[in-house]
N, C-alpha and C positions, 0 to 999 in steps of 0.2 A: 431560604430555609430548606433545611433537605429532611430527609422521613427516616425515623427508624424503623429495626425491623416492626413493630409492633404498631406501624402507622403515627407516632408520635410527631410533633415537627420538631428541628433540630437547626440554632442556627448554622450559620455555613463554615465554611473552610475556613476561617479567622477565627471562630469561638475551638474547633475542632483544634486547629496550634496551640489557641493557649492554653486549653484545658491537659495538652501533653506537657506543657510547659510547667503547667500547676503539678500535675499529677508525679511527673519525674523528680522533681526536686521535694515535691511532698515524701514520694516513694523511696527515694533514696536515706532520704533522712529517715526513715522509717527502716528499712534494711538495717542502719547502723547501731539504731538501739536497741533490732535481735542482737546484733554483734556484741555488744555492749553489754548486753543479759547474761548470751550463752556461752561467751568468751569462760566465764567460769569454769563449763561443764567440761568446755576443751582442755582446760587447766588442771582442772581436777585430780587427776592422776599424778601433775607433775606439784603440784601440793600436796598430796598425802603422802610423797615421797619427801619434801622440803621439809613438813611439820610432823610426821610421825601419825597423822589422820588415818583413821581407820572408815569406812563407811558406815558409819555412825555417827565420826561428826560430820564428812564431808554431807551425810543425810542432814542436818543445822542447817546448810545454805541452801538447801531444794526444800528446806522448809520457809524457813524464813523470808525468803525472797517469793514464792507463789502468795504467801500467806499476806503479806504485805502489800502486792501486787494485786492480789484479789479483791481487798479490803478497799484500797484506796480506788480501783477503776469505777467503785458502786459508788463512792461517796463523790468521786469528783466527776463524774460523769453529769452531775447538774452545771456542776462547775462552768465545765468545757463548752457547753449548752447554752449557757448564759453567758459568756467572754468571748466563743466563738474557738475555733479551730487552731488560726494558728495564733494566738497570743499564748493557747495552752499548750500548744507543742512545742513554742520558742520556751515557754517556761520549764518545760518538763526538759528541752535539750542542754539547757542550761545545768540543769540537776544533775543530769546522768555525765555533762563529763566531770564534775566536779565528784562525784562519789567514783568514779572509777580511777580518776586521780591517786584519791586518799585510799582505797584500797590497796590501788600499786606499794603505798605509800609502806605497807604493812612488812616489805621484806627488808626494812632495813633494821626491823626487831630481829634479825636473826645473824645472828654468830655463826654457829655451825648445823648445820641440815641434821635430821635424823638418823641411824644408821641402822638397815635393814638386813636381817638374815632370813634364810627360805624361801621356797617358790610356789605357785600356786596360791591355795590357802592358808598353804603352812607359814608364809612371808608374816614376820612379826618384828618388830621393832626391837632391839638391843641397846639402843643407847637414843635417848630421848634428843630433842634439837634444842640448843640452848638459846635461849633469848639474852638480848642487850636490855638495859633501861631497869634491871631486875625485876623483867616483866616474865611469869609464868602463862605458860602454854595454854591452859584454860583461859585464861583474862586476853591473851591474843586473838586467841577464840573468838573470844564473845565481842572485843572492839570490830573485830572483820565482819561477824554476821551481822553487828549493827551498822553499819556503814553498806552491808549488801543491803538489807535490810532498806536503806534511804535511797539505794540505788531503785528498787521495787518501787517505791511509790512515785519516785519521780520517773520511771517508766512506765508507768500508768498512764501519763497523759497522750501517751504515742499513739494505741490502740483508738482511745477518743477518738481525736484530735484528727486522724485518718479517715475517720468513718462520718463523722461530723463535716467536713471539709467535702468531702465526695459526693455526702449527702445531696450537696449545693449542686453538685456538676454533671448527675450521672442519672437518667430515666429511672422508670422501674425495672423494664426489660430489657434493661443496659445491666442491670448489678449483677448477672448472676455469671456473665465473661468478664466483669471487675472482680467479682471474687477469684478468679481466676490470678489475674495480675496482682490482686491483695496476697494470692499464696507465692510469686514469683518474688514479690518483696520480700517474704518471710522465707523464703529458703534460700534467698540471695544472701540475707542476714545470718541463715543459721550457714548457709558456707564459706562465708567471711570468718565466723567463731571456729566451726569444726577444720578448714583445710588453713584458712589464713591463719590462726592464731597456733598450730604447730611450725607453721612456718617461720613466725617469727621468733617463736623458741629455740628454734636450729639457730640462731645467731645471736640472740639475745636473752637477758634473764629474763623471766617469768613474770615482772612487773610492769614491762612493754605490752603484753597480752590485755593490757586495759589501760594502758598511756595510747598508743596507738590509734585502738578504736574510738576511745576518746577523743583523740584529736581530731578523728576524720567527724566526729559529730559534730566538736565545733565549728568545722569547718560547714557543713553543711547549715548550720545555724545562721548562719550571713548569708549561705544562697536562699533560704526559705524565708528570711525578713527584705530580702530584695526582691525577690520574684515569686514568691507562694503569694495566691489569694483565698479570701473564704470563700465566695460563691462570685458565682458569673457578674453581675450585677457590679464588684469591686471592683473585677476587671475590665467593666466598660459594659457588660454585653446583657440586655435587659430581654424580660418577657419569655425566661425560660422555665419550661413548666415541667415538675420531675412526674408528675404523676402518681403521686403518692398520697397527697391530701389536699382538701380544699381548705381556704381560708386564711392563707401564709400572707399576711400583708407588710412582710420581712422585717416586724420589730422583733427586738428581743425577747429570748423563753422567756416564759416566767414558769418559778418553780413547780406551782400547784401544777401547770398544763404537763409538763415535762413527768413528771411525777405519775400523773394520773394515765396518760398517756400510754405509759409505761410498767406502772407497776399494780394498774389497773386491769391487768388482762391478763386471761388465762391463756391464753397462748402464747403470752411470752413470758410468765411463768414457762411453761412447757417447754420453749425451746429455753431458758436459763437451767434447768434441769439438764437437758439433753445437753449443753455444753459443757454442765458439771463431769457428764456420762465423757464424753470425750476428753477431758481432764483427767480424769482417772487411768486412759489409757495412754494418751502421747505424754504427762509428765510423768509417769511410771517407767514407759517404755522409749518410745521416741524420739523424745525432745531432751530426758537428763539423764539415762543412766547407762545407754548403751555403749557408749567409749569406755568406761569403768568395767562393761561387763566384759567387751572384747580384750581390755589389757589384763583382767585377771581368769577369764572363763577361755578364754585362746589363748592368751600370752602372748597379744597383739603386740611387737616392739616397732621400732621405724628402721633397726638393725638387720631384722628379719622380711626377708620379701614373703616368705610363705603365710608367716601369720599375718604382715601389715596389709599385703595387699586387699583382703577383704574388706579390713577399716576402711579401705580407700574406695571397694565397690558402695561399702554401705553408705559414706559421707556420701558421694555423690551421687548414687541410687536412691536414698531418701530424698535428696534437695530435685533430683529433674520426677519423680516418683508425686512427692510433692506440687509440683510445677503440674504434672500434667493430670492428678487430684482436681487441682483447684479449676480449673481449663474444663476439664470434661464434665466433673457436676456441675458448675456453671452452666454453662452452654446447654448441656441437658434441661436444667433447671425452665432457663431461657426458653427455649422451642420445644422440647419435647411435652413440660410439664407447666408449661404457659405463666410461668413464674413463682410458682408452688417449690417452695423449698423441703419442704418435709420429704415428700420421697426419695427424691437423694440423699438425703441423711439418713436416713433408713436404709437405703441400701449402702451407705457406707458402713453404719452400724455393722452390719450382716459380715459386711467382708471384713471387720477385724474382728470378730467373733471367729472366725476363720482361721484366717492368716495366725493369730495367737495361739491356736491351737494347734496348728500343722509346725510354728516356731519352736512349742514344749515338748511337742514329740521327737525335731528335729537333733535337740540336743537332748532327748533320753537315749536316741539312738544313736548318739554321735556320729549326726552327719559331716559338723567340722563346719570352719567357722564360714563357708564360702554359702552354702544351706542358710547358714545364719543373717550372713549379709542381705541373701534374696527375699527371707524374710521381712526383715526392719525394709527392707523398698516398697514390698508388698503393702504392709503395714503402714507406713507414710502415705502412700497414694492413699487408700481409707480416710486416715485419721485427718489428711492437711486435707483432701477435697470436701468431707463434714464440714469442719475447722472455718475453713474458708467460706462456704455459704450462711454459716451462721454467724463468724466476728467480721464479716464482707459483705453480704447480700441483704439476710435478715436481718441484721440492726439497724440499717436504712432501711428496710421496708416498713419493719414494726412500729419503728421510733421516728420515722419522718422527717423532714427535712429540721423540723425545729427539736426535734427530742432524740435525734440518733445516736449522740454521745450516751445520752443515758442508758439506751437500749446496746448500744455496747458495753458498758459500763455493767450493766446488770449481766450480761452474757459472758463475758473477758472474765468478768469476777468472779461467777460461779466457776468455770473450769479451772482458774487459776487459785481459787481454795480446796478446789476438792485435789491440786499439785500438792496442796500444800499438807494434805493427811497423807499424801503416797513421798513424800518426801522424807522423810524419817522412817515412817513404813518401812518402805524399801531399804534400806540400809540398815533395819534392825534383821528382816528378813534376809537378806543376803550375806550377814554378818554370821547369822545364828545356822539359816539352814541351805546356805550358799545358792550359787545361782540357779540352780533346777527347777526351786521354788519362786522362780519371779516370773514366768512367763505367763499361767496362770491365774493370777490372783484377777487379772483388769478383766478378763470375760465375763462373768457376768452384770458388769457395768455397763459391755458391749450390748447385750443382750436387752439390757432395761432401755439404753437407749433406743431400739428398735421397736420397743414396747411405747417410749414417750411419743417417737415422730407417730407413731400408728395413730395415735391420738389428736393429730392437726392434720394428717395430709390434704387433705383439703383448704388448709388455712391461709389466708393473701390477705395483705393490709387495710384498711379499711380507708374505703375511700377510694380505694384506687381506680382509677379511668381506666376501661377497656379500649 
């Protein structure tokens, strides 16, 4: 047995391989179904140009899709609890290639594209895109948001299903350099959507942008039924103790515990708030509508090096920006603050309270889109290292080896409906009083969140062994 930092024992170098082994193909499949999400937002622009969308409806699928997604990680978060990790992640990859299929599926309604005149704001539609099937534009609409729609819930089990799974494999004063690697998934995934998914539009139509990802999820679906385990124990390797609570004598949740566990506590109340607060800021800003802002707010093209090249700071400035978020509040979390998550949430809070407000001056005073990019990096580091300790660290800690899924599920949920009010928001906003008015609005969201962590910083799981 070997020690962690925190004096725990650990067993040896055999349990250590496989838990990489569990972990990368958990992880990888995990990447794919950010791809599989945010493939959309990467598209986005090249749909409003295909169907004549304006951001208003493209704001329908940043609604529809958090709202859904939100709903269902609360509900099925017992679910995952009680079946275990990976039968709900096999289940849930199954869903998502299957609705990203049928949404592909949605461009063969189209005859001829749209046809746009003007530039900037003044770009407005002249000639509407005509549909096959004598299917009108609105009823196209609404079949796509509901198939995104089914895409959300059956992405819902990802988030679980990850947390749930890890739960099994990883100490206490092990989770907060896993949140860490939890944000290195999720930015691997959002750079799979944001750089992979233009990439494949340079060669192919726009229906590939979700055949593609698709397929790499199937594919992942037969390495995670061949080599993923739930907990050490499956894998052979017994008497591993995460330190998180006593009395795990490894049968099945039952609902009441899972429940009570969970939704029995103000303190996690308090962080499902404070995830709501961080929801309000990366689905506003971050995570759905920055591509849209750079091709209409710079005139971001892939034609032009002066305007693309910043898209191209920002994609990959938010994804390593993100990477080293998640890394350093971890870690911090870990050894500075002895496994207390709160204050590093807090001080993430602080810095996009920040950053948001040096981005709305940036472009009152047009500093130009390169200002903008160093922004959104800024910004990401914040948002994904918050992000990260609390759908990474804290829903193992709160929710325990046997209730984690639910404690993510409560947590993933809140942020991903409070996406779902800034998802049409935003695009009525932007529509009406362009983009000057959107950098703004998420700060004092920042600001309350800094006021919720205030309220637990002292707060650590109960039960937990020193």
């Amino acid at each position: 047995m070997d020690g962690s930092p925190d004096g725990m024992q650990l067993p040896g170098d055999g349990f250590r391989r496989r838990r990489v082994v569990n972990w990368m193909a958990l992880g990888i499949l995990y990447a794919f179904f950010y791809a599989t999400r945010y493939n959309y937002t990467a598209v986005a622009p090249v749909l409003a140009e295909i169907f004549g969308w304006k951001n208003t409806e493209l704001g329908v699928f940043e609604t529809i899709m958090p709202l859904v997604y939100g709903l269902s990680v609360v509900l099925n978060g017992p679910l995952a609890d009680r079946v275990g990790g990976k039968k709900a992640f096999l289940f849930g990859a199954a869903g998502v290639v299957v609705a990203n299929i049928l949404f592909g599926l949605a461009g063969l309604a189209v005859v001829s594209p749209a046809v746009w005149e003007g530039t900037g704001t003044a770009r407005h539609v002249v000639a509407p895109a005509v549909m096959s099937f004598g299917m009108s534009g609105g009823l196209l609409l609404t079949l796509m948001a509901v198939v995104w729609g089914i895409n959300g819930y059956f992405q819902s089990f990802g988030a679980l299903s990850i947390v749930k799974v890890n739960a099994q494999w990883f100490q206490v004063r092990e989770r907060g350099t896993f949140s860490g690697i939890f944000g290195v998934l999720i930015r691997m995934g959002l750079l799979l959507a944001f750089q992979g998914v233009p990439l494949i539009l340079l060669v192919l139509p726009w229906q590939y942008a979700f055949w593609i990802p698709g397929a790499c999820v199937a594919v992942m679906f037969g390495v995670n039924y061949i080599w993923m385990e739930n907990s050490p124990a499956e894998a052979g390797f017994t008497g591993f103790d995460t330190g998180d609570e006593s009395g795990d004598d490894g049968s099945p949740s039952s609902l009441k515990y899972v429940l009570a566990r969970v939704f029995g506590s103000r303190v996690t109340w308090t962080i499902a708030l404070g995830s709501m607060m961080i929801g309000f800021v990366r689905r506003s800003v971050v995570d759905a509508w920055w591509p849209k802002y750079f091709v209409d707010f710079h005139g971001a093209r892939s034609s032009s090096f002066a305007t693309y090249a910043p898209y191209i700071v920002a994609t990959w400035g938010i994804a390593l920006a993100g990477i080293a978020g998640g890394f350093i509040f971890g870690i911090t979390s870990d050894r500075r603050f002895s496994g207390r998550r709160a204050p590093v949430i807090l001080f993430g809070f602080l810095g996009m309270a920040a950053v948001l407000a040096l981005f709305g001056l940036s472009d009152m005073f047009n500093f130009g889109p390169m200002a903008a990019a160093c922004c959104l990096v800024a910004l990401s580091f914040c948002v994904n290292g918050a992000h990260g300790m609390i759908g990474g660290a804290a829903s193992m800690d709160f929710g325990g080896k046997k209730a984690a899924a639910t404690a993510a599920g409560m947590f993933d949920g809140m942020q991903y409906l409070a996406g779902a009010f800034v998802g049409m928001g935003v695009g009525y906003v932007t529509t009406r009083w362009g983009w000057g008015a959107w950098h703004w609005a998420p700060i004092p969201f920042a600001l309350a969140g800094v006021w919720l962590m205030s309220r637990i910083w002292n707060a650590v799981p109960r039960g937990r062994k020193s």
